[in-house]
NUKOLNU-163099 format. One record per atom (N, C-alpha, C, O, CB): residue number from 1; x, y, z; atom name. Coordinates in Angstrom, 2 decimals, m for minus. Glycine has a CB too. Example, Ala and Ser with C-alpha at 12.3 -4.5 7.8 and 13.67 -1.06 7.14 Angstrom:
  guvo       px       py       pz  sevo
     1    13.19    m5.69     7.80     N
     1    12.30    m4.50     7.80    CA
     1    13.20    m3.30     7.80     C
     1    14.24    m3.32     8.46     O
     1    11.31    m4.47     9.05    CB
     2    12.85    m2.25     7.08     N
     2    13.67    m1.06     7.14    CA
     2    12.90     0.03     7.87     C
     2    13.41     1.14     8.04     O
     2    14.08    m0.60     5.72    CB
This chain:
  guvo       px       py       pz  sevo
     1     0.83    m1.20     0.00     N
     1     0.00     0.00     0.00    CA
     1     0.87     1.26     0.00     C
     1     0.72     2.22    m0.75     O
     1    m0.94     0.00     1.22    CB
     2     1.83     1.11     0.96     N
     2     2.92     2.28     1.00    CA
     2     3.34     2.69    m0.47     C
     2     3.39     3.84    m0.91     O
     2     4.32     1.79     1.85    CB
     3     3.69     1.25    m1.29     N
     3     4.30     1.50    m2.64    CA
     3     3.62     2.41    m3.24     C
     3     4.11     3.42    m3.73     O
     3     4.40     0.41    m3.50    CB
     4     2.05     2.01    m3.26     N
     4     1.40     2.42    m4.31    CA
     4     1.14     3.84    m4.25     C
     4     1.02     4.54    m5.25     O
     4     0.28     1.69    m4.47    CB
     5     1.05     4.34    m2.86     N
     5     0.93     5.34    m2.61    CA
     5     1.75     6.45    m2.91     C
     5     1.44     7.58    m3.28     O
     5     0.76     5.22    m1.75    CB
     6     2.84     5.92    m2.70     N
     6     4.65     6.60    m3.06    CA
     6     4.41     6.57    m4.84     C
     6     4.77     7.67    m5.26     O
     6     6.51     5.07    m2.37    CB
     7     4.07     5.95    m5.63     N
     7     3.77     6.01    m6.95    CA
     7     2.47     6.58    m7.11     C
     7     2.22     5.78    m8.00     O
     7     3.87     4.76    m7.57    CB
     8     1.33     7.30    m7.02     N
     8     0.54     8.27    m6.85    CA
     8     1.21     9.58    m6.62     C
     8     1.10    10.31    m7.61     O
     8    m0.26     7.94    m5.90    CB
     9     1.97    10.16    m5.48     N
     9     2.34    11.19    m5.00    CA
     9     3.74    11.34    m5.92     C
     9     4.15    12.47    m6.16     O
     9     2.39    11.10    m3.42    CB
    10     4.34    10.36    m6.35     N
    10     4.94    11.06    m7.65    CA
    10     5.12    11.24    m8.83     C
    10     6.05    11.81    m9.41     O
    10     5.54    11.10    m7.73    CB
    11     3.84    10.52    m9.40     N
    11     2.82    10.84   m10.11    CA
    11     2.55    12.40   m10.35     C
    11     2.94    13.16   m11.24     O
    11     1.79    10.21    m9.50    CB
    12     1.52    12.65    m8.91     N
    12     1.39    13.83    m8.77    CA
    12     2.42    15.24    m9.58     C
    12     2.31    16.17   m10.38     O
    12     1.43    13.73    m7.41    CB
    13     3.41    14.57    m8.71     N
    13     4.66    15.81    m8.71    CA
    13     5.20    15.55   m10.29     C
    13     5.43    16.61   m10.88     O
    13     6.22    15.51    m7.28    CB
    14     5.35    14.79   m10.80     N
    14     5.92    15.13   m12.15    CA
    14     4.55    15.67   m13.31     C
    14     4.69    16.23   m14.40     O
    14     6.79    13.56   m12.75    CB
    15     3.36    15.29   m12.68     N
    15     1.90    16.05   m13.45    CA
    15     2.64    17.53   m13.56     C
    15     3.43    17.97   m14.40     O
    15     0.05    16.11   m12.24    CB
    16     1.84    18.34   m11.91     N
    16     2.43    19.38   m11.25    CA
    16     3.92    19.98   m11.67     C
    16     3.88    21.20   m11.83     O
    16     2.44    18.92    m9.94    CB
    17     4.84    19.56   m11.82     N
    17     6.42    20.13   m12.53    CA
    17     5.81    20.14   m13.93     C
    17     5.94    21.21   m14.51     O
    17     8.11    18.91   m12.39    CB
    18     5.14    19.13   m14.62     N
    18     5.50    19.71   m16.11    CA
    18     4.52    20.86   m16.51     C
    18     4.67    21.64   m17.45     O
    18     5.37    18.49   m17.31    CB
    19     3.35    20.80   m15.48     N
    19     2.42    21.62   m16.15    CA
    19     2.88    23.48   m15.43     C
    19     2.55    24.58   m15.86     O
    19     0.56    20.87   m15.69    CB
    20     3.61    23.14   m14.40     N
    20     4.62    24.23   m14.30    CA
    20     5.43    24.45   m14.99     C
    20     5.62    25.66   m15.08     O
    20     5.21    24.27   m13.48    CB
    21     6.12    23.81   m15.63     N
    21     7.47    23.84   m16.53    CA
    21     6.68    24.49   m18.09     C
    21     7.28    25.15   m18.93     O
    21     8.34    21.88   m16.72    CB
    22     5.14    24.07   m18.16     N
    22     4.99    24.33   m18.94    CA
    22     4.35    25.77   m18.87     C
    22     4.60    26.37   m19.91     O
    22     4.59    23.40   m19.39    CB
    23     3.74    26.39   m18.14     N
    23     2.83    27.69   m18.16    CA
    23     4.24    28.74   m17.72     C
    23     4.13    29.88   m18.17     O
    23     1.20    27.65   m16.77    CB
    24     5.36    28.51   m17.02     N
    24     6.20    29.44   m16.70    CA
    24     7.31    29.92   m17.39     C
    24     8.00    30.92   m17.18     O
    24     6.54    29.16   m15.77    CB
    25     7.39    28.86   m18.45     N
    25     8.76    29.48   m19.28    CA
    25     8.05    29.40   m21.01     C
    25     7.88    28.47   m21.81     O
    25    10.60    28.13   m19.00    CB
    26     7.85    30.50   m21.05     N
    26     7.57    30.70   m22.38    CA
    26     8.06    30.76   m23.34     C
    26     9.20    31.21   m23.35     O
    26     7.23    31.32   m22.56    CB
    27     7.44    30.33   m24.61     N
    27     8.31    30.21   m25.71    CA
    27     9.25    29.20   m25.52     C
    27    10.46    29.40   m25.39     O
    27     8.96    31.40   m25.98    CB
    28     8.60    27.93   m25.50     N
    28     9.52    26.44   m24.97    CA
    28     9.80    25.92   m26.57     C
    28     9.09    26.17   m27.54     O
    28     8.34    24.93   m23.77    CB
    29    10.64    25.37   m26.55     N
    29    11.57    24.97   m28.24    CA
    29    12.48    24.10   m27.97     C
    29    13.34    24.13   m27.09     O
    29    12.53    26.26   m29.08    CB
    30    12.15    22.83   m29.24     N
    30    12.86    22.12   m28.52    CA
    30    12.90    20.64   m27.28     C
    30    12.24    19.64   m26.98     O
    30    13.14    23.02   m28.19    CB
    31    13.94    21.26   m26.97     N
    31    14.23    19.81   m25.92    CA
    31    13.29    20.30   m24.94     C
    31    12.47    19.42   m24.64     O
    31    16.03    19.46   m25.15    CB
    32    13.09    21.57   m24.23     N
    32    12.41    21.97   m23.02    CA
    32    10.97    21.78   m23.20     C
    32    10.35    21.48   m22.18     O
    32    12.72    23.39   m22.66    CB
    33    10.27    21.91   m24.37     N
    33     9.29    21.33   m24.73    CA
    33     8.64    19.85   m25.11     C
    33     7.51    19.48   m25.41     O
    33     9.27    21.88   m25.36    CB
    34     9.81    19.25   m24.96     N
    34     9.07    17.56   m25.20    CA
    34     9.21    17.42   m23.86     C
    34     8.32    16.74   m23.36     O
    34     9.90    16.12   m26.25    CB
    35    10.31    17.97   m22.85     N
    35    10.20    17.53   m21.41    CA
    35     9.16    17.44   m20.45     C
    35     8.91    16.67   m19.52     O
    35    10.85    18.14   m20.85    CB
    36     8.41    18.83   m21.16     N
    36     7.19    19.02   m20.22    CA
    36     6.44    18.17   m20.82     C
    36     5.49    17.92   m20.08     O
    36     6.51    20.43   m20.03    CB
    37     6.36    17.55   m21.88     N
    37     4.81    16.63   m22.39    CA
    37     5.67    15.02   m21.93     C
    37     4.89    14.07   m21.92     O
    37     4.18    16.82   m24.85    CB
    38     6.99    14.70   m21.61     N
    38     7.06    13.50   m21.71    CA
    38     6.95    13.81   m19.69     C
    38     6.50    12.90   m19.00     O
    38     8.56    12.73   m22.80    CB
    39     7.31    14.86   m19.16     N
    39     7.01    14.49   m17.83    CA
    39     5.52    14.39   m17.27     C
    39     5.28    14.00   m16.13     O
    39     7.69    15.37   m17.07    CB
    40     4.37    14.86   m18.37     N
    40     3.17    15.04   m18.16    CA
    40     2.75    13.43   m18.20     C
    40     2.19    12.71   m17.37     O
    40     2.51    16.10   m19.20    CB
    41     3.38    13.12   m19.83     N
    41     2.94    11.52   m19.85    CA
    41     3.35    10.73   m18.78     C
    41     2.68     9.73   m18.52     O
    41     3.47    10.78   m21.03    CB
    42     4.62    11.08   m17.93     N
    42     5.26     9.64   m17.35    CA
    42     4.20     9.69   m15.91     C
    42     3.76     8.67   m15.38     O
    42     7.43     9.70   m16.93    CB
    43     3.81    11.51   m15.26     N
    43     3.21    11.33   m14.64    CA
    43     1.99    10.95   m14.13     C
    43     1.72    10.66   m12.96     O
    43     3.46    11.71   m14.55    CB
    44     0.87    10.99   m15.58     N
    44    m0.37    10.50   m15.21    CA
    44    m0.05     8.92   m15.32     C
    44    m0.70     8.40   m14.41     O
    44    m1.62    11.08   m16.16    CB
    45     0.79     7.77   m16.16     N
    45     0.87     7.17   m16.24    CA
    45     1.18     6.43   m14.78     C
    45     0.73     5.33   m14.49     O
    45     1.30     7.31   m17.15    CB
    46     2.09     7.27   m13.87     N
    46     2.91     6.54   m12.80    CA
    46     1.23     6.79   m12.05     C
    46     0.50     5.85   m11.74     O
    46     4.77     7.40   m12.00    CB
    47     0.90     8.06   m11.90     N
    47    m0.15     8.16   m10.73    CA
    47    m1.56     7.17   m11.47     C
    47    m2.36     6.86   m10.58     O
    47    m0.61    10.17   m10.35    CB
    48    m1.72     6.97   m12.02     N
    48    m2.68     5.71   m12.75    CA
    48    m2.81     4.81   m12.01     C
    48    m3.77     4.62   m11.27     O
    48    m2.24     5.02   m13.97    CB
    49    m1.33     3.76   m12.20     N
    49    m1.13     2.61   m12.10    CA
    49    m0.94     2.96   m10.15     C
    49    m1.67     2.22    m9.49     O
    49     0.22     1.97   m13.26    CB
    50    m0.45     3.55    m9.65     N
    50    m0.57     3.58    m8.23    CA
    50    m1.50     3.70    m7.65     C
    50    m1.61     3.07    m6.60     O
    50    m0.03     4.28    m7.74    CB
    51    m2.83     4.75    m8.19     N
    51    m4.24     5.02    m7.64    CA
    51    m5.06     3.73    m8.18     C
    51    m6.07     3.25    m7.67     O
    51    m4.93     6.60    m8.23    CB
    52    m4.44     3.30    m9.24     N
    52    m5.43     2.10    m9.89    CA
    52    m5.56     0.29    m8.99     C
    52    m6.28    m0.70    m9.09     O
    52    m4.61     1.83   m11.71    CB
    53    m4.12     0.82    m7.98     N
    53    m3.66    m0.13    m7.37    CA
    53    m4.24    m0.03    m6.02     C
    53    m4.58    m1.00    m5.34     O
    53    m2.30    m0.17    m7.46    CB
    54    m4.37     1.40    m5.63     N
    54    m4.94     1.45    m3.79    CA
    54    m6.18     1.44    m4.35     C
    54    m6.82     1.01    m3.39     O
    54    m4.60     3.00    m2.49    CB
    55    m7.09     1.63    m5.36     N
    55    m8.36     2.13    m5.36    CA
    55    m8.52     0.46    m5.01     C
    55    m8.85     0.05    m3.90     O
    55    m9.09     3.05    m6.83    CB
    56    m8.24    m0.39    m6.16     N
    56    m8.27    m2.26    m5.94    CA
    56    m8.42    m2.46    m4.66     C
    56    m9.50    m2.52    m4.07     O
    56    m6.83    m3.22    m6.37    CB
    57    m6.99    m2.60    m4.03     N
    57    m6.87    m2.84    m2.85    CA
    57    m7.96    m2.17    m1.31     C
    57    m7.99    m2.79    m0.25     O
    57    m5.52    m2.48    m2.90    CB
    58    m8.67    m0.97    m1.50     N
    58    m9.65    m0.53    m0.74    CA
    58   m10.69    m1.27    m1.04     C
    58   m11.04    m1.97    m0.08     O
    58    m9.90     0.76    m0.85    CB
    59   m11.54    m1.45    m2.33     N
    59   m12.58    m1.65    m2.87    CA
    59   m12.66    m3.36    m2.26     C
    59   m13.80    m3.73    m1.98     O
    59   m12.52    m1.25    m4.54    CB
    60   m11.65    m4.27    m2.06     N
    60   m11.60    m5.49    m1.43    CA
    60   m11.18    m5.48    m0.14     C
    60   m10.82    m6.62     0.15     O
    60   m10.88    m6.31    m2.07    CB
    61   m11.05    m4.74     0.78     N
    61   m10.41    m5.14     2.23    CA
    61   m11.15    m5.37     2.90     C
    61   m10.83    m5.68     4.05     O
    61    m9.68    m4.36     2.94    CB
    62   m12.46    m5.33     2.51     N
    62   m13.74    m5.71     3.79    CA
    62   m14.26    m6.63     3.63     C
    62   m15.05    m7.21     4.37     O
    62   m14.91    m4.92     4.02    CB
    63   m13.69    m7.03     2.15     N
    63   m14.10    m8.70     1.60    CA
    63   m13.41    m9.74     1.05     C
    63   m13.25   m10.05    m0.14     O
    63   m14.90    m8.73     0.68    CB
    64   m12.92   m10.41     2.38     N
    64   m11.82   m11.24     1.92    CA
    64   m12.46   m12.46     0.88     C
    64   m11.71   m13.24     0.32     O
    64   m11.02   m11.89     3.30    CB
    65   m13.33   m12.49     0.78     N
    65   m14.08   m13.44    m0.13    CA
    65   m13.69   m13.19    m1.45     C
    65   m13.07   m13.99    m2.16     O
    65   m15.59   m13.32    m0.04    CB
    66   m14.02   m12.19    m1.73     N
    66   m13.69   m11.04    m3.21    CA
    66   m12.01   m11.15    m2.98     C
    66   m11.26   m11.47    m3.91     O
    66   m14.46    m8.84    m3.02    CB
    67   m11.70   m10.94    m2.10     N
    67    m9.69   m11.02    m2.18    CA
    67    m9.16   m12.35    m2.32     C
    67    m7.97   m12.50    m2.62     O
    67    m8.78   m10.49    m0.61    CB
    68    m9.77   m13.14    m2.18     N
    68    m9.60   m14.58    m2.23    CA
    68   m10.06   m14.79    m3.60     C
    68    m9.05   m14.97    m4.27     O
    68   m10.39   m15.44    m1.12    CB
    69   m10.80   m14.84    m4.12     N
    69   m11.22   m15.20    m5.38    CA
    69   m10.36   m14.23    m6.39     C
    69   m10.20   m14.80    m7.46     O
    69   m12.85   m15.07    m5.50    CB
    70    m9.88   m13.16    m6.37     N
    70    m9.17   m12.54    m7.32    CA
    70    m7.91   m12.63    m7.63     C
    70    m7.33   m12.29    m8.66     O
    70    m9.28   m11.57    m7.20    CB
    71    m7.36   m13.33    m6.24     N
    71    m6.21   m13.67    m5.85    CA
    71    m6.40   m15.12    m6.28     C
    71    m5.44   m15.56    m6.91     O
    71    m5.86   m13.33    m4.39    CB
    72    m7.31   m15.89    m6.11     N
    72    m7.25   m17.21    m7.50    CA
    72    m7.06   m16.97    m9.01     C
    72    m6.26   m17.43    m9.82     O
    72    m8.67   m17.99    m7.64    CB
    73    m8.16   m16.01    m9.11     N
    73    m8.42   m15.50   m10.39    CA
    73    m6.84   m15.15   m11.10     C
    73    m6.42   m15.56   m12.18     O
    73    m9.47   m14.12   m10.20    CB
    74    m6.29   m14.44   m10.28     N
    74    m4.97   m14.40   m11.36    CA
    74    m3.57   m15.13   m11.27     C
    74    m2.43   m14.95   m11.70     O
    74    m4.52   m13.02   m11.43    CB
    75    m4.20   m15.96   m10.55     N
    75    m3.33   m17.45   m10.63    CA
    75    m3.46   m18.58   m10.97     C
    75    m2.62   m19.47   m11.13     O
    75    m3.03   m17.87    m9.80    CB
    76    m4.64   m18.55   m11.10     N
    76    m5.09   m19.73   m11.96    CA
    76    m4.16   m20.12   m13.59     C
    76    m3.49   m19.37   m14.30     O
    76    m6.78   m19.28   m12.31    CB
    77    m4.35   m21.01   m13.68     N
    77    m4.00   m21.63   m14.64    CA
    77    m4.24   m21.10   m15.59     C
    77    m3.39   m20.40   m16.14     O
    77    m4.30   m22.60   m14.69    CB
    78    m5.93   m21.34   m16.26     N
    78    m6.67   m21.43   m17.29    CA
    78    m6.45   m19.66   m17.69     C
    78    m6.33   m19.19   m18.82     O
    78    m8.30   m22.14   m16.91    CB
    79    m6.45   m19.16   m16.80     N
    79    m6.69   m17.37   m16.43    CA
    79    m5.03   m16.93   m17.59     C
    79    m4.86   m16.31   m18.64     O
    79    m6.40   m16.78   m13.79    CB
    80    m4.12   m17.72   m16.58     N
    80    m2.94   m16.75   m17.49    CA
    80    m2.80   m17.33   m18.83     C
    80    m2.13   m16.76   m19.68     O
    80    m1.29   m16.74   m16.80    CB
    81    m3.60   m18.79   m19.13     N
    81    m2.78   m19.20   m20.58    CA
    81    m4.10   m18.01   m21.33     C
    81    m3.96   m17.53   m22.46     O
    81    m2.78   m21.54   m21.24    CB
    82    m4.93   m17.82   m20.72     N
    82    m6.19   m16.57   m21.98    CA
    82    m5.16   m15.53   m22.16     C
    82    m4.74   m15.20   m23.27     O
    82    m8.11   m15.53   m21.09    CB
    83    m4.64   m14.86   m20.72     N
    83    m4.16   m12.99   m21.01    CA
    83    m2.90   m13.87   m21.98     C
    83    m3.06   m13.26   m23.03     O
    83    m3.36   m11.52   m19.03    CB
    84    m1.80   m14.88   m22.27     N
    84    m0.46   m14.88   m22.63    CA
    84    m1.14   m15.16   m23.77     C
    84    m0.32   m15.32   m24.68     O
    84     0.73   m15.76   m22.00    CB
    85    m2.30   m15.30   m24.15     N
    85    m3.04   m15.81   m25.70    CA
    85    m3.19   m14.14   m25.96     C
    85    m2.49   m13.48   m26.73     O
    85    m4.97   m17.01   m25.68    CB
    86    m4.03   m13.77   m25.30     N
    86    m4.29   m12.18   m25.72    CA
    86    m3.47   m11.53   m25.79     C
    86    m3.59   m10.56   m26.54     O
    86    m4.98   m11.43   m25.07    CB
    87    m2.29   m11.70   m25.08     N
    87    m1.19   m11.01   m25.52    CA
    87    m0.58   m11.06   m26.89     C
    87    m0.21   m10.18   m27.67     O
    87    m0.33   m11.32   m24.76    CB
    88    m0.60   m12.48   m26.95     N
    88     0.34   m12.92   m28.37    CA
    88    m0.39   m12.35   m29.74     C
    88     0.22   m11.95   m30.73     O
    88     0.44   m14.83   m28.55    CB
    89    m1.86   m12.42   m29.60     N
    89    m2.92   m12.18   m30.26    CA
    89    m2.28   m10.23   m30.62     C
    89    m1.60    m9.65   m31.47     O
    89    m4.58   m12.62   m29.15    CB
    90    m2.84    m9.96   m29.68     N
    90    m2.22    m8.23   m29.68    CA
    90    m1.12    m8.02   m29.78     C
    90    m1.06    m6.80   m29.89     O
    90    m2.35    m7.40   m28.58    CB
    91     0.45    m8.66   m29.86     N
    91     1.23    m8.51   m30.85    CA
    91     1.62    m9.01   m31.93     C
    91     2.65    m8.54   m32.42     O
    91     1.85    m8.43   m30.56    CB
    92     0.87   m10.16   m32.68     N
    92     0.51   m10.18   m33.55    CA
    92    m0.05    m9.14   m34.48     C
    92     0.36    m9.00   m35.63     O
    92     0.06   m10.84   m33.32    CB
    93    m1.00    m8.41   m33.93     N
    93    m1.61    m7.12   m34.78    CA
    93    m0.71    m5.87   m34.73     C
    93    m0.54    m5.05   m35.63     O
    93    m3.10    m6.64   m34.16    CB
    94    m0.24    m5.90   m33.65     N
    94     0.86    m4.47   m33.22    CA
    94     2.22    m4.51   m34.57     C
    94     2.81    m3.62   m35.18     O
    94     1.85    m4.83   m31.09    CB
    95     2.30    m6.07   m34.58     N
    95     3.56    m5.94   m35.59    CA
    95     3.16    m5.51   m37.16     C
    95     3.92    m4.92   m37.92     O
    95     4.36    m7.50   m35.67    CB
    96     1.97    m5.89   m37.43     N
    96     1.59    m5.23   m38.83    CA
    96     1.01    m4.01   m38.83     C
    96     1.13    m3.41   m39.89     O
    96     0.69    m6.00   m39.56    CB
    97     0.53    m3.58   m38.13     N
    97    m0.02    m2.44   m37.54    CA
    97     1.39    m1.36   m37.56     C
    97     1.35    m0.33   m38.22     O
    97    m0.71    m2.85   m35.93    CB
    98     2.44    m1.70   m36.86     N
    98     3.60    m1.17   m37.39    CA
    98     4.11    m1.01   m38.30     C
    98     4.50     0.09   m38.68     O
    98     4.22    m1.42   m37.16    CB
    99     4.23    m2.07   m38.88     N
    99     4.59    m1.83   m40.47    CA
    99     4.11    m1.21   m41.74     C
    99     4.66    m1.06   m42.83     O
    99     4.67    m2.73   m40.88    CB
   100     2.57    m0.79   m41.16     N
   100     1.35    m0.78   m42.08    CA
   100     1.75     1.01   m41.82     C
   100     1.99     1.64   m42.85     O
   100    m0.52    m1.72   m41.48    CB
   101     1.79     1.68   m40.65     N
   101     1.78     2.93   m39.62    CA
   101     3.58     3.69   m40.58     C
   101     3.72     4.87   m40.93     O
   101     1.95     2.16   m37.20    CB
   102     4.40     2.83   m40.71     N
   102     6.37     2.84   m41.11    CA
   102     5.51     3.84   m42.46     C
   102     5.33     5.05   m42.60     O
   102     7.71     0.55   m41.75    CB
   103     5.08     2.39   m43.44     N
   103     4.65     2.35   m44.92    CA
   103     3.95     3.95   m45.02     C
   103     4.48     4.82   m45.71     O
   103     3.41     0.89   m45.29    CB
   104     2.73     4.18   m44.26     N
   104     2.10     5.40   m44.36    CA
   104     3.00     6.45   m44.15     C
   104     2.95     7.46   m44.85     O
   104     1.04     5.51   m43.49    CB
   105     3.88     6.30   m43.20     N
   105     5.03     7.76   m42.81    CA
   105     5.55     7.88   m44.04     C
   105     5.26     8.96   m44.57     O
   105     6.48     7.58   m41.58    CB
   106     6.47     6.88   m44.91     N
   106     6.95     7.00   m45.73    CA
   106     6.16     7.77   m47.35     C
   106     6.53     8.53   m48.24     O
   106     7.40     5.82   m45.60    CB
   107     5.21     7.19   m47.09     N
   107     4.20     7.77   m48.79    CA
   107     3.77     9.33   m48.26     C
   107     3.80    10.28   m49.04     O
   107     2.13     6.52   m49.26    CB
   108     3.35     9.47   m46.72     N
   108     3.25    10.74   m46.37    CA
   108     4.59    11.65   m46.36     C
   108     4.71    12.58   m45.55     O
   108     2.64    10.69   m45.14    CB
   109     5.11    11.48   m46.85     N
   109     6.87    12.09   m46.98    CA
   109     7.53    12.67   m45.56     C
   109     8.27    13.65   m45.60     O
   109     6.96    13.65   m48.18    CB
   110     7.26    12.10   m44.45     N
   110     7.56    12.61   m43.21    CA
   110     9.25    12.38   m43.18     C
   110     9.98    11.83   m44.01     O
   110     6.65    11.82   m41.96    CB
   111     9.55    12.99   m41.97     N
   111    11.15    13.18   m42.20    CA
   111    11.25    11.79   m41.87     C
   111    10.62    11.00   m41.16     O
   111    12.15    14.36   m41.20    CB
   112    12.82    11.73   m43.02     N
   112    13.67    10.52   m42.93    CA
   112    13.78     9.66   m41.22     C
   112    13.52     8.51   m40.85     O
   112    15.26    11.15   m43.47    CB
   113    14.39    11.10   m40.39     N
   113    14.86    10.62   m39.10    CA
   113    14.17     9.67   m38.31     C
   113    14.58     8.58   m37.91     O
   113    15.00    11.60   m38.36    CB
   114    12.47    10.53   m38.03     N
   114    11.52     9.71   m37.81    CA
   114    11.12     8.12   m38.34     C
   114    10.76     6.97   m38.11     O
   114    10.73    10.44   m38.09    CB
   115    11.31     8.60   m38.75     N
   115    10.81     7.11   m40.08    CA
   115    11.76     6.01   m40.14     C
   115    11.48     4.84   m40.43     O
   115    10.82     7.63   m41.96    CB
   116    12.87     6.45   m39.87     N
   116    14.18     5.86   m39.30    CA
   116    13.99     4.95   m37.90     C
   116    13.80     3.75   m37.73     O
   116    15.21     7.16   m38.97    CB
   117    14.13     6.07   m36.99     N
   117    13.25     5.69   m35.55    CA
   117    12.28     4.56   m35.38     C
   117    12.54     3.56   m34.71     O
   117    12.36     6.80   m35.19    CB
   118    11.01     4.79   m36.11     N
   118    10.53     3.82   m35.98    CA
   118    10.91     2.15   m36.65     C
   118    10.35     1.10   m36.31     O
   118     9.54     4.33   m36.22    CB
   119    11.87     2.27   m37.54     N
   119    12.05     1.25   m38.47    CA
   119    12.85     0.51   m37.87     C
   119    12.97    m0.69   m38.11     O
   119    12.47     1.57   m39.73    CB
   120    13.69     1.32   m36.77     N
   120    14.37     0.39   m36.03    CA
   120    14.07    m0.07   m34.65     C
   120    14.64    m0.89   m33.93     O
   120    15.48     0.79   m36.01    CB
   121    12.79     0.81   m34.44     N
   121    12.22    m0.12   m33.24    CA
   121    11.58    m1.22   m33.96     C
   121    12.11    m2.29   m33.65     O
   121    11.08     0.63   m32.19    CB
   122    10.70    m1.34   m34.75     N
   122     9.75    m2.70   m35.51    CA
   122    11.01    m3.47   m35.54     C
   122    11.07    m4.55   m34.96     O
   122     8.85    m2.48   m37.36    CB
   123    12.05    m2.95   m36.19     N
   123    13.29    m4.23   m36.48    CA
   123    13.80    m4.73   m34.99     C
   123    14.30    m5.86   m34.93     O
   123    14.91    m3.51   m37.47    CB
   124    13.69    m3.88   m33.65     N
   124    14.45    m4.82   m32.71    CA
   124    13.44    m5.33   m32.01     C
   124    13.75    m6.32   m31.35     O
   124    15.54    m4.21   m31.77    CB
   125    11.54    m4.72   m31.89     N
   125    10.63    m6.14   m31.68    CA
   125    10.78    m7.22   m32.13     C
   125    10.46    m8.31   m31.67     O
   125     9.53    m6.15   m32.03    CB
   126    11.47    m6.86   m33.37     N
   126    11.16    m8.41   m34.30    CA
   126    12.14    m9.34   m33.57     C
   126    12.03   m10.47   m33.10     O
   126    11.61    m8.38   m36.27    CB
   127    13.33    m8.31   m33.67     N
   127    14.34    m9.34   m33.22    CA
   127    14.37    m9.78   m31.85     C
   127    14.80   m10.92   m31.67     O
   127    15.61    m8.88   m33.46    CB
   128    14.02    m9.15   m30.91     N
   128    13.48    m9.36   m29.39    CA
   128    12.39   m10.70   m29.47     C
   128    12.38   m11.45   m28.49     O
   128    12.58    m7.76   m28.77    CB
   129    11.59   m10.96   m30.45     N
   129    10.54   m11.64   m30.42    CA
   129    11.16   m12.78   m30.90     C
   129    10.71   m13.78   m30.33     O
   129     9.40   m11.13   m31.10    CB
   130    12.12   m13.04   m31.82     N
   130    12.93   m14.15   m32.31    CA
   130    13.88   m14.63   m31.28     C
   130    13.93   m15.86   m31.22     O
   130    13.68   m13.77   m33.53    CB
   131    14.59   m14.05   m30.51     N
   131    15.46   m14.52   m29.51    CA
   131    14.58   m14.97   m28.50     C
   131    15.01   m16.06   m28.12     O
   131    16.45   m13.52   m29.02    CB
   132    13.13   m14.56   m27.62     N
   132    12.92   m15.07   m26.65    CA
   132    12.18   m16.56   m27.44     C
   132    12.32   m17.75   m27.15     O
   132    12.13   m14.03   m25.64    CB
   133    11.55   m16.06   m28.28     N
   133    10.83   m17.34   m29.45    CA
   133    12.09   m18.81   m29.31     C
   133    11.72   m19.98   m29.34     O
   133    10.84   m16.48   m31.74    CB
   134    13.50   m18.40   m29.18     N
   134    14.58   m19.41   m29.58    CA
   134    14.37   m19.93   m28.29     C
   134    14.00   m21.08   m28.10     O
   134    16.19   m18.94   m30.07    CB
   135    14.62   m19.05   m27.32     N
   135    14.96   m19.11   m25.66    CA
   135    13.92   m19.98   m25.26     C
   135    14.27   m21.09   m24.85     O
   135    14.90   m17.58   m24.73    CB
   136    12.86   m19.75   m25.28     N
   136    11.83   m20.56   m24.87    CA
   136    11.34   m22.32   m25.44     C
   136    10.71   m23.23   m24.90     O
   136    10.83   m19.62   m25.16    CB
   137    11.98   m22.15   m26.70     N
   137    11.83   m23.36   m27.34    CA
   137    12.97   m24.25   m26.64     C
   137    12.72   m25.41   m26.33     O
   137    11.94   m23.19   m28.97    CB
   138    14.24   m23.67   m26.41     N
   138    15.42   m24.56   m25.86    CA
   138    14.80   m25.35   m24.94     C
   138    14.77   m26.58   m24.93     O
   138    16.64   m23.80   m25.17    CB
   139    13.96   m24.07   m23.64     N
   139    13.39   m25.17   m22.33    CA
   139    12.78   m26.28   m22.81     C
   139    13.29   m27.37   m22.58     O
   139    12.25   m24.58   m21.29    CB
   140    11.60   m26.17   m23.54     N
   140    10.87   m26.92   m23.85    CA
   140    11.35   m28.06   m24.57     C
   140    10.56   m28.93   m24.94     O
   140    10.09   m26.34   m24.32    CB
């Protein structure tokens, strides 16, 4: 609970800094300007997953019945082979979906650099997805 809480409250504070960072220095260009939108993103993201975590954890403490069963629920067996199916399922689509997203940058004449960027993230999913693909077959 402590954790989650500590990830809420700095959450908070990187919301709060960027949207300061952003109303106080004007005329942002640049690097000082993606800072404030990537500290905006990291912070609703962090305070999300921390409030998304105490809200859980309140909403069950008076019912260990409900905490017991959810606490099966995502240990169960049957439970994780669905989400590691839905997963595989959803990167399955993510990888053409990428490639499909590369193709459009390119006919839309967007800069090289970008287009670059992304070409070499799709290329090291792929390759990330082939090495654990090897790794996992060895155990087996």
């Amino acid at each position: 609970m402590k954790k989650n809480l500590i990830l809420s409250l700095t959450g908070i504070v990187l919301i709060v800094f960027g949207i300061f960072l952003y109303k106080s220095i004007s005329n942002l260009k640049g690097i000082l300007e993606m800072l404030t939108y990537i500290l905006l993103i990291f912070g609703i993201g962090i305070f999300g997953h921390g409030m998304g975590s105490i809200l859980i954890k309140y909403a069950i403490k008076d019912n260990p019945k409900i905490e017991k069963e959810s606490l099966v629920a995502l240990e169960d067996e049957r439970n994780v082979k669905i989400s590691n199916l839905a997963k595989a399922k959803a990167f399955d689509m993510t990888v053409y979906l990428f490639g499909a997203v590369i193709l459009l940058l390119v006919f839309l004449k967007v800069e090289e650099r970008a287009i670059l960027i992304l070409a070499i993230s799709y290329v090291f999913i792929n390759i990330y997805s082939i090495y654990y693909r090897e790794k996992i077959e060895k155990k087996m």
